[in-house]
C-alpha positions in Angstrom: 150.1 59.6 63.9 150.3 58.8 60.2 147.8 61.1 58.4 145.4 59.2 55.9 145.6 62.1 53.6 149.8 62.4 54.3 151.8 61.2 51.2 151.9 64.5 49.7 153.6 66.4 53.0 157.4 66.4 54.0 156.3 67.7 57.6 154.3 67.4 60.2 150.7 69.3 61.0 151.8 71.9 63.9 150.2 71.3 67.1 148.1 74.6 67.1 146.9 73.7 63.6 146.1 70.1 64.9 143.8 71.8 67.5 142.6 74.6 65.3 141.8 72.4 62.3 140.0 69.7 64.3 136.3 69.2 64.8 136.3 65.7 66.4 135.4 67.3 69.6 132.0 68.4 68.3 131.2 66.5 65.0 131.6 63.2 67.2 127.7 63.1 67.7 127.3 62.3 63.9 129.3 58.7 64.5 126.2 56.9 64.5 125.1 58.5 61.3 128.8 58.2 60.0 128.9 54.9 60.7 125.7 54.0 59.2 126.4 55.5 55.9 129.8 53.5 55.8 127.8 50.4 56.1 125.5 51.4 53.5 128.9 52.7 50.9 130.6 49.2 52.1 127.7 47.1 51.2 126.8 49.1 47.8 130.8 48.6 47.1 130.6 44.8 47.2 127.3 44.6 45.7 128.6 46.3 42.3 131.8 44.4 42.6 134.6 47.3 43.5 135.2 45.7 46.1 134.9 41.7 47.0 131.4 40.4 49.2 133.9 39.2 51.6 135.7 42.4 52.1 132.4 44.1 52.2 131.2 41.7 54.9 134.7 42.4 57.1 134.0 46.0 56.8 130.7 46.0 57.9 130.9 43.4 60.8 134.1 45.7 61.8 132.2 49.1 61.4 129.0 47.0 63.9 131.4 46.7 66.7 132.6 50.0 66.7 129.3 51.1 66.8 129.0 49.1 69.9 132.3 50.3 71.2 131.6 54.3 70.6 127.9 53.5 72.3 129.3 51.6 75.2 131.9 54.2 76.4 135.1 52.2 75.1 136.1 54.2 72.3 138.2 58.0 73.1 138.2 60.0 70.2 141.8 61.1 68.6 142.3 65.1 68.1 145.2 64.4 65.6 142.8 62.0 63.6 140.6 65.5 62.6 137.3 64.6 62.4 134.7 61.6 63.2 135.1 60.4 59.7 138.6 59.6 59.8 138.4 58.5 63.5 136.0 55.3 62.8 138.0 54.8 59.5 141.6 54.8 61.6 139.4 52.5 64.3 138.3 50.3 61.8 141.8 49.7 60.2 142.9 49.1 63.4 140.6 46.2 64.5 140.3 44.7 60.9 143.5 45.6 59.0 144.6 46.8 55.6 140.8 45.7 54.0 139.8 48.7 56.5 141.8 50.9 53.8 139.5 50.5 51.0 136.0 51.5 53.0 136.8 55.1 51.4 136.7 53.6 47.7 134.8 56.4 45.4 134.1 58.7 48.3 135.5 62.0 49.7 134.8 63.5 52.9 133.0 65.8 51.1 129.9 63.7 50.2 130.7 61.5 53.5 130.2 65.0 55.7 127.5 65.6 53.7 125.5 62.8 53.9 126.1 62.6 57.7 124.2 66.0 58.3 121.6 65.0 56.4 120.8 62.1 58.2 121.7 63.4 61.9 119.1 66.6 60.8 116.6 64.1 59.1 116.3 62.1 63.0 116.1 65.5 64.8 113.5 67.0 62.8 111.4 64.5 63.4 112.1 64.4 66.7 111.2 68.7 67.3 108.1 68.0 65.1 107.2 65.6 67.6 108.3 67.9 70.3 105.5 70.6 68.4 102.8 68.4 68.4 102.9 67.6 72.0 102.8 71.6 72.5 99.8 72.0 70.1 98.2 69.2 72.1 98.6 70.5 75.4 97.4 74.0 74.6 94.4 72.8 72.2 93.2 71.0 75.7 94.0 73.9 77.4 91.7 75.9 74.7 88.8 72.9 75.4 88.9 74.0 78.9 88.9 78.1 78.4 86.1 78.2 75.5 84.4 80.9 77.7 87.2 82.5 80.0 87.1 86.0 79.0 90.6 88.1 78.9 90.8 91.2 77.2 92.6 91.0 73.7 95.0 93.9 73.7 96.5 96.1 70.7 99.7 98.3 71.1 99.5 96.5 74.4 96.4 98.1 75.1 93.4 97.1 76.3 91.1 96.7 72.6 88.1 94.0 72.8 87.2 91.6 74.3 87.8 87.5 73.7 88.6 84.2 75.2 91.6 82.7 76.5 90.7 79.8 74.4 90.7 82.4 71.4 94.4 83.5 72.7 95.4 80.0 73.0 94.6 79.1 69.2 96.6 81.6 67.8 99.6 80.1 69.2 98.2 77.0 68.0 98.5 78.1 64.5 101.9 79.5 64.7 103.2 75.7 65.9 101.6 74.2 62.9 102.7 76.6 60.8 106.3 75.6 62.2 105.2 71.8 61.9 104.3 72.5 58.0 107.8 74.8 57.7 110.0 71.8 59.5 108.4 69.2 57.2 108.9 71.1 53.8 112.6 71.2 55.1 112.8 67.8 56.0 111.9 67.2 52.1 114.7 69.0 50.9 116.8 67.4 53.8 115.9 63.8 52.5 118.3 64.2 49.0 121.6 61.8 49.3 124.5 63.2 48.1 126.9 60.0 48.6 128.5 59.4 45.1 129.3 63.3 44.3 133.0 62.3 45.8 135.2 65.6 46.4 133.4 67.4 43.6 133.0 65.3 40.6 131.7 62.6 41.0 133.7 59.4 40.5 135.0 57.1 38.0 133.6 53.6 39.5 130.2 52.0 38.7 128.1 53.1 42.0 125.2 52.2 42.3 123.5 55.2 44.2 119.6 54.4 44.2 120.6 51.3 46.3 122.6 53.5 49.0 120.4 56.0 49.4 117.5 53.2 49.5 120.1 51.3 52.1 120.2 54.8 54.2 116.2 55.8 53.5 116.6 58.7 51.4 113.9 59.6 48.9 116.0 60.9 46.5 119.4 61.2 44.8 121.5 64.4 44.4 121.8 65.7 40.8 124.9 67.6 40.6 127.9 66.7 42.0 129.5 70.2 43.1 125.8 71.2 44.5 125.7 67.6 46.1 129.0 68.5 48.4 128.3 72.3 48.7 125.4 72.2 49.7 124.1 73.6 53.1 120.8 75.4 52.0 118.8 72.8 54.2 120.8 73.8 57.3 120.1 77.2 56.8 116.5 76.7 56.1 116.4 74.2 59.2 117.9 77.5 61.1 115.7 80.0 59.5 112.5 77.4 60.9 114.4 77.3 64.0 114.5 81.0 64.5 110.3 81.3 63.5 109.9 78.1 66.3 112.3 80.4 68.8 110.3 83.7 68.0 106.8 82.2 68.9 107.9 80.7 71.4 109.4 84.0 72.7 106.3 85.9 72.5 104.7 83.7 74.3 106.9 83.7 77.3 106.7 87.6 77.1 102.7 87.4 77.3 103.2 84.4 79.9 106.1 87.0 81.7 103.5 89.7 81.6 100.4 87.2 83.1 102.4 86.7 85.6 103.0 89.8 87.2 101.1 91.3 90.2 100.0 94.2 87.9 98.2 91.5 85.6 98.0 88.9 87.3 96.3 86.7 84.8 98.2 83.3 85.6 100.4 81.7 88.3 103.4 79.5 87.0 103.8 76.1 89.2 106.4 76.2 91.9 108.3 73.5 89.7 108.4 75.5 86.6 109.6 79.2 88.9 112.4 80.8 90.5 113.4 82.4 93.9 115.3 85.4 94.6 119.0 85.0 96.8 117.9 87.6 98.9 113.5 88.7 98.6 112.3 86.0 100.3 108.4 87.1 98.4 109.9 86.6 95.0 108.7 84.1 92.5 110.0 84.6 89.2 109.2 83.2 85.7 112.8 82.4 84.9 112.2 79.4 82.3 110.2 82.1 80.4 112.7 84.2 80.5 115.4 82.0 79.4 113.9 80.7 76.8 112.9 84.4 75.6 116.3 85.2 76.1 117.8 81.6 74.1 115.8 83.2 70.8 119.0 85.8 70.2 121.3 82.2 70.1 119.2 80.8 67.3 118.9 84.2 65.6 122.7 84.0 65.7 123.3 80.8 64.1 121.1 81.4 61.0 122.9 84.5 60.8 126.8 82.7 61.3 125.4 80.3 58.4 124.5 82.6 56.1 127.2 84.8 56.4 129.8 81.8 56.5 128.0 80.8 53.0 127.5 83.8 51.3 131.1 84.4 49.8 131.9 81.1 49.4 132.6 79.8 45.6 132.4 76.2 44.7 132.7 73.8 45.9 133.5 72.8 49.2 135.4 75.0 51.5 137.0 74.5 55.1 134.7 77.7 56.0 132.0 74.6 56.0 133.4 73.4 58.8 131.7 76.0 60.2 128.0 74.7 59.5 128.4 72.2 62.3 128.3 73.9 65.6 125.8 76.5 64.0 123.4 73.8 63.2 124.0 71.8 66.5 123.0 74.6 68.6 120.3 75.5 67.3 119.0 71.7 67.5 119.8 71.7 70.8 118.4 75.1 71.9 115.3 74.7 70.6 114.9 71.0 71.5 115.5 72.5 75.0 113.0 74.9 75.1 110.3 72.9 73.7 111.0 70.2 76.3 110.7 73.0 79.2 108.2 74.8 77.7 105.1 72.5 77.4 104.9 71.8 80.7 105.2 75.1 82.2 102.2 76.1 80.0 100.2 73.1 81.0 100.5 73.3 84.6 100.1 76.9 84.8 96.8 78.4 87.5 94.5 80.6 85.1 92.7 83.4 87.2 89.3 83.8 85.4 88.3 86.1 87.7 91.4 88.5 87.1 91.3 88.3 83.7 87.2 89.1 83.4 88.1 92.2 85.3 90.4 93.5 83.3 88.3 93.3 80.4 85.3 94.7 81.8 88.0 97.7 82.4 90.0 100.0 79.7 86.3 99.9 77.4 87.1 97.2 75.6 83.3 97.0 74.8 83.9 100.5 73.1 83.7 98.7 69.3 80.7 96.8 70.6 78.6 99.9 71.1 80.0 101.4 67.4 78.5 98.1 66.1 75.2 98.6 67.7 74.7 101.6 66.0 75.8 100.5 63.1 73.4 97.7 62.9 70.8 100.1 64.4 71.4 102.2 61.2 74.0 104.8 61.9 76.6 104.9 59.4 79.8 103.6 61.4 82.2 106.0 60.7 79.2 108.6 62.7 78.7 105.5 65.5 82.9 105.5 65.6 82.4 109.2 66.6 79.5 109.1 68.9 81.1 106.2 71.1 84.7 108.2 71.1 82.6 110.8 72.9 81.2 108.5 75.2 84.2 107.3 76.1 85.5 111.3 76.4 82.2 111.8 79.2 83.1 108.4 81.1 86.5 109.6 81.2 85.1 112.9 82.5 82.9 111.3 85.0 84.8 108.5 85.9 82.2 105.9 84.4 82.3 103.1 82.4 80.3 102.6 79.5 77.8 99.7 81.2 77.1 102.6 83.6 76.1 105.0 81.5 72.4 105.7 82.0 69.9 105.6 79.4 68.9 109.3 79.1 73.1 109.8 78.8 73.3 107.2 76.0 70.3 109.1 74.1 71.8 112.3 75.0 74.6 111.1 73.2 72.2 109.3 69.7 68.9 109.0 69.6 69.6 105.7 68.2 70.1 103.6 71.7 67.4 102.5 73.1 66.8 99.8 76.3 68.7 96.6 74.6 72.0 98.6 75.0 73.4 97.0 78.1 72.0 93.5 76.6 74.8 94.2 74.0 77.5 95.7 75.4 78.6 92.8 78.6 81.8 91.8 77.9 80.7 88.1 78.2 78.5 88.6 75.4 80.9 91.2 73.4 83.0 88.0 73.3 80.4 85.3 72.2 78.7 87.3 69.7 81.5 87.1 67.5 81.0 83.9 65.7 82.2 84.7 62.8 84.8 81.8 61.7 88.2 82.5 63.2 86.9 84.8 65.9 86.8 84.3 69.9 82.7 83.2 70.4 83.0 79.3 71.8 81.5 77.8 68.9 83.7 79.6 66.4 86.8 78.5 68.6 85.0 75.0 69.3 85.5 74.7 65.2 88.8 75.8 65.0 90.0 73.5 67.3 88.3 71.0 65.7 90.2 72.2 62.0 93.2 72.3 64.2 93.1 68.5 65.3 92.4 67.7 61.5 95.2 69.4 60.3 97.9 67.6 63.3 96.2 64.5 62.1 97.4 65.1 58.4 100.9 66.4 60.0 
């Protein structure tokens, strides 16, 4: 085929270069977006007068139907054509003739590729956000209905004090909104039009920007034409969000992993949400935790091909840019996927309260509890810190926990405890008694959900 850009070369593109320098085979999901910013450049074109209303109009009712075409199956993409832009242009030359020539009138594929990514990662962050607050929903129910399950919290994943699922639950809560708050700061900086910057500088006819980017709901207008085409900060900054989404979501799976073993035994995943082994017919294996634990390294990757695509490049565009596409794609995709498997895994999960009381009535988790009561019984804490260390050392000894420990041993120990030790020290009241704001106690995680609800309502 003829090339658009060909009048300048004697020969023609080499097959391996055809297939090397094309990207039609994954930039084809942006035709909707391409297409939707022709309409918007054809219409501004006829509205200022570079072009006639009619041949505007002939554009756009040409650009409609392929639309319909590409959405009902009938259109096949051409290799030697490049790209998506130049596809729908050579499609829409072909159905409505040499008018179809002058769609690219003051543009470049520069500001046209541009302006496509913006919009295709505008729709998708939305649509993760969404994805987000459909997670935070499901686990702040699952909170509502854990207020008083008692786990133990663990440090240096060891057993360290006591609190509630519900408490657990909420801290996971905060990461997603934090994503939420990260995805919608990008979006911002996502919503900037760049249509108008042509290859690099801009062009010599009288656009009138503000109405395309109004046509294509931007917010706001590019200011500098090289930035406007080079550009790819919000990609990398949709990546870097990615990568935080991917990481919490990870260290959740490795908790949930953990749960599920038969040494904690904390949770069981639903049947629909687990795996079988090809040849231990007693194996049921967390394997979307997994996978998704294991998808994080993917996302990590593409922030990092971005960056280091980026980082030497001067301006303004580059074919390295190319590049930015399947980067950015995956990542969508990956996290989109996980999200989607993800939330209902979590929500049809079996907690075992009784397992996970035990285990925090085990390992002293109280240990701080009985430092505390010393403290507030007078004892300086750093002396308490030492006393209850030495109880632990004698239960250790004596293979006792600290609940067992008699009276006459505690006050062998400080003449500070007294009978309203053991009142003090269950791990069902360790847990509640910290109502401090932000801590585990029902009523402190009873407000926090509520906070948490406020602040997806304002998100």
């Amino acid at each position: 085929m003829t090339k658009l850009w060909g009048g300048r070369f004697q020969k023609t593109t080499d097959h391996l270069v055809e297939d090397f320098h094309s990207s039609i085979s994954f930039d084809q999901r942006l035709y909707k977006q391409d297409i939707q910013g022709s309409i918007a450049h054809a219409t501004m074109l006829g509205r200022v007068g570079v072009i006639s209303p009619e041949e505007a109009g002939q554009i756009v009712e040409g650009l409609r139907e392929i639309l319909k075409e590409i959405e009902e199956g009938n259109v096949e993409f051409d290799v030697a054509a490049e790209d998506i832009h130049m596809n729908v242009e050579q499609l829409l030359t072909a159905k409505i003739g040499a008018v179809g020539k002058k769609l690219h009138t003051a543009r470049s594929r520069n500001d046209q590729v541009a302006v496509d990514i913006r919009m295709y990662l505008k729709d998708e962050i939305k649509e993760i956000r969404s994805q987000l607050r459909e997670l935070v929903e499901t686990l702040l129910n699952l909170a509502e209905q854990h207020l008083s399950t008692v786990m133990p919290g663990y440090t240096h994943m060891q057993r360290a004090q006591p609190i509630t699922l519900s408490h657990h639950l909420m801290a996971y809560v905060q990461m997603f909104l934090r994503d939420m708050d990260r995805l919608a700061d990008c979006y911002r900086r996502t919503d900037v039009m760049p249509l108008g910057s042509g290859a690099l500088a801009g062009t010599t006819f009288p656009l009138d920007r503000e109405y395309t980017a109004e046509l294509l709901g931007f917010a706001a207008v590019s200011d500098n034409s090289l930035d406007a085409v080079s550009d790819r900060d919000f990609a990398v900054e949709f990546c870097a969000a990615s990568s935080l989404i991917m990481m919490h979501l990870s260290r959740f799976c490795e908790e949930i992993i953990l749960w599920a073993t038969g040494e904690f035994a904390f949770i069981e995943l639903d049947d629909a949400y687990s795996t079988g082994s090809s040849i231990m017919p007693q194996k049921k294996n967390p394997d979307v935790a997994e996978l998704i634990r294991g998808k994080t390294g993917r996302v990590y990757g593409d922030l990092l091909g971005l960056l280091t695509m980026l980082k030497g490049l001067p301006m303004a565009y580059n074919k390295d840019m190319q590049e930015d596409k399947e980067a950015l794609f995956d990542a969508i995709d990956t996290v989109k996927g996980c999200l989607l498997v993800f939330r209902p895994m979590v929500a049809t999960m079996t907690v075992r309260k009784e397992n996970m009381a035990g285990a925090a009535r085990g390992g002293f988790t109280n240990a701080t509890d009985v430092a505390d009561y010393l403290a507030k019984k007078g004892v300086p804490f750093r002396e308490a810190h030492e006393v209850v260390g030495k109880a632990v050392f004698y239960c250790l000894q004596h293979q006792k926990n600290l609940e067992a420990l008699t009276l006459e041993e505690y006050q062998a120990l400080s003449p500070a405890f007294a009978e309203d030790i053991y009142a003090a020290i269950g791990v069902e009241y360790c847990a509640a008694a910290r109502k401090v704001r932000g801590g585990p106690a029902p009523e402190a995680v009873q407000q926090a959900i509520g906070v948490a609800k406020a602040r997806l309502r304002e998100i």
